[in-house]
C-alpha positions, -999 to +999 in steps of 0.1 A: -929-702-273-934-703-235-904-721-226-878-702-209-856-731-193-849-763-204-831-790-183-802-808-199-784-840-196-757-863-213-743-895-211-710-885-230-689-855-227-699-826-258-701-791-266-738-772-269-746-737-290-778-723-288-795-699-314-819-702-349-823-726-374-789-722-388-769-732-349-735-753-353-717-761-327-680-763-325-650-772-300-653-732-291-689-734-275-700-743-243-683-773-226-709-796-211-700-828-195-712-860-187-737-872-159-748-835-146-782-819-152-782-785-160-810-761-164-805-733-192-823-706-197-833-699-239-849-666-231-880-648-228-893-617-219-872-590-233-836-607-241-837-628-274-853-663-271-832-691-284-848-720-305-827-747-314-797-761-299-764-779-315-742-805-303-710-818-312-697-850-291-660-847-280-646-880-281-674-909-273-708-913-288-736-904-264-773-887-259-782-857-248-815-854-230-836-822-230-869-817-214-888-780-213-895-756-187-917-731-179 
């Protein structure tokens, strides 16, 4: 609940939607490509506050990495 950033990474090119429990993510959200870390913030304070994200891979299987902020 304290979280406000989180730091993202990937190892293959895919597109990222955050929101609730019912998040999909399609060829419409974000673009985030490979080998850049990004930090994001999921809100806090008084705009909304994000808790889960979706990904959907583009073309090659790969990870994403996500480690919490403060």
């Amino acid at each position: 609940a304290q979280t406000r950033i989180v730091s993202l990474y990937a190892d293959a090119p895919c597109y990222i939607a955050f929101g609730d429990a019912s998040v999909t993510a399609d060829a419409n959200d974000h673009y985030f490509p490979s080998g850049i870390y990004y930090d994001v913030s999921i809100g806090g304070d008084a705009s909304a506050h994000y808790t889960h994200m979706a990904v959907l891979q583009v073309s090659d299987a790969g990870t994403v990495y996500i480690s919490e902020k403060e």
